[in-house]
N, C-alpha and C positions, 0 to 999 in steps of 0.2 A: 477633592470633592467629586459627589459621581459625573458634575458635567465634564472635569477633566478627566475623568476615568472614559467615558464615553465619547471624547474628541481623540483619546486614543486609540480605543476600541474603531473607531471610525479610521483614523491613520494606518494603521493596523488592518485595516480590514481591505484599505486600497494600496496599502503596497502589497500585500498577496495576491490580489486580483492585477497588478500592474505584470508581479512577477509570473505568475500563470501565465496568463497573455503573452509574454514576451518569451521566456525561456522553457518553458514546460514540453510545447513542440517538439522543441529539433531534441528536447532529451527522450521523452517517448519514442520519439523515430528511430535516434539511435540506438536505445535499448533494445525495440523491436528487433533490428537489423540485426543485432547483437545473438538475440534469441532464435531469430531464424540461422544465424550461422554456427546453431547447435550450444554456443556458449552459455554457462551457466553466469547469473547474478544473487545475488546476494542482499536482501533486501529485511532487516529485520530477523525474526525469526523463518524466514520462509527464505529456498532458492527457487527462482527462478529458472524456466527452462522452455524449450521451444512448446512442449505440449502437455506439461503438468506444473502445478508449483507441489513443492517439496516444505510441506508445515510441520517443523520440529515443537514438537510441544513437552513442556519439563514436565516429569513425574513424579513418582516417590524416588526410583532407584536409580534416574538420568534422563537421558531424552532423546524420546519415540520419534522418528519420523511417519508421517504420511503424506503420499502422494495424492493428488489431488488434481486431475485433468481441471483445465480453463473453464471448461463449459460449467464446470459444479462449483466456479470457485463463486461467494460472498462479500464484498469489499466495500464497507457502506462507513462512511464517520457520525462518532457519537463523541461527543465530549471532550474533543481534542485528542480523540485516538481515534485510528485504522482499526476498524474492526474487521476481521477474517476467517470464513466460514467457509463451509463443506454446507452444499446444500442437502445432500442426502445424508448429510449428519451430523445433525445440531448439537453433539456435545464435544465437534472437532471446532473450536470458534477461540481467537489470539487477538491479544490486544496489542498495537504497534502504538506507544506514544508518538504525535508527529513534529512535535517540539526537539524530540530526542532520536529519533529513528533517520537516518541518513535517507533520503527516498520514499519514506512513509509515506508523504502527501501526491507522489505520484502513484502508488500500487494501486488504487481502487481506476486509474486511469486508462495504465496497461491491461487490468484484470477485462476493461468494457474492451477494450480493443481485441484482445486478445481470446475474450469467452463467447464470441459472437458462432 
């Protein structure tokens, strides 16, 4: 019935906020660290890196990278996806499911930290 659709959506909604709060932190810190010590990550379609991410996007013939300094990067959720964009170019834009994306739901996290 939808009130138990919606006592779940409610359960659901404060274990991500429990888990945010609690462990989100020290993972953004260390990724940080990470990236400041030149180290690349791996995050979806996109690498991470101290001062661009790297958005491989599929084509006809395989798949394009572009480089994409911090400060232009896009990182906003719609629908249950990471969406990520190039602001000086809106038809460079990737969907990361965050159900399915290892890291997903932190990237729009590091993108604020990091595109300041």
């Amino acid at each position: 019935s939808s009130i138990d659709l919606e006592k779940n959506d409610d359960f659901f909604s404060k274990m991500v906020d429990a888990a945010f709060s609690f462990a989100l932190p020290s993972i953004i810190e260390k990724i940080n660290t990470d990236l400041e010590k030149d180290q690349r990550i791996a995050i979806g379609n996109c690498e991470l890196s101290r001062d661009q991410v790297v958005i491989h996007i599929q084509g006809w013939f395989g798949t394009k990278p572009h480089e994409v300094p911090w400060a232009r990067i896009n990182a906003e959720v719609e629908s249950g996806q990471i969406m990520i964009s190039d602001r000086n170019n809106s038809r460079l834009r990737i969907a990361m499911p965050m159900r399915t994306t290892y890291n997903a739901v932190i990237f729009p996290l590091i993108a604020a930290s990091r595109g300041k």
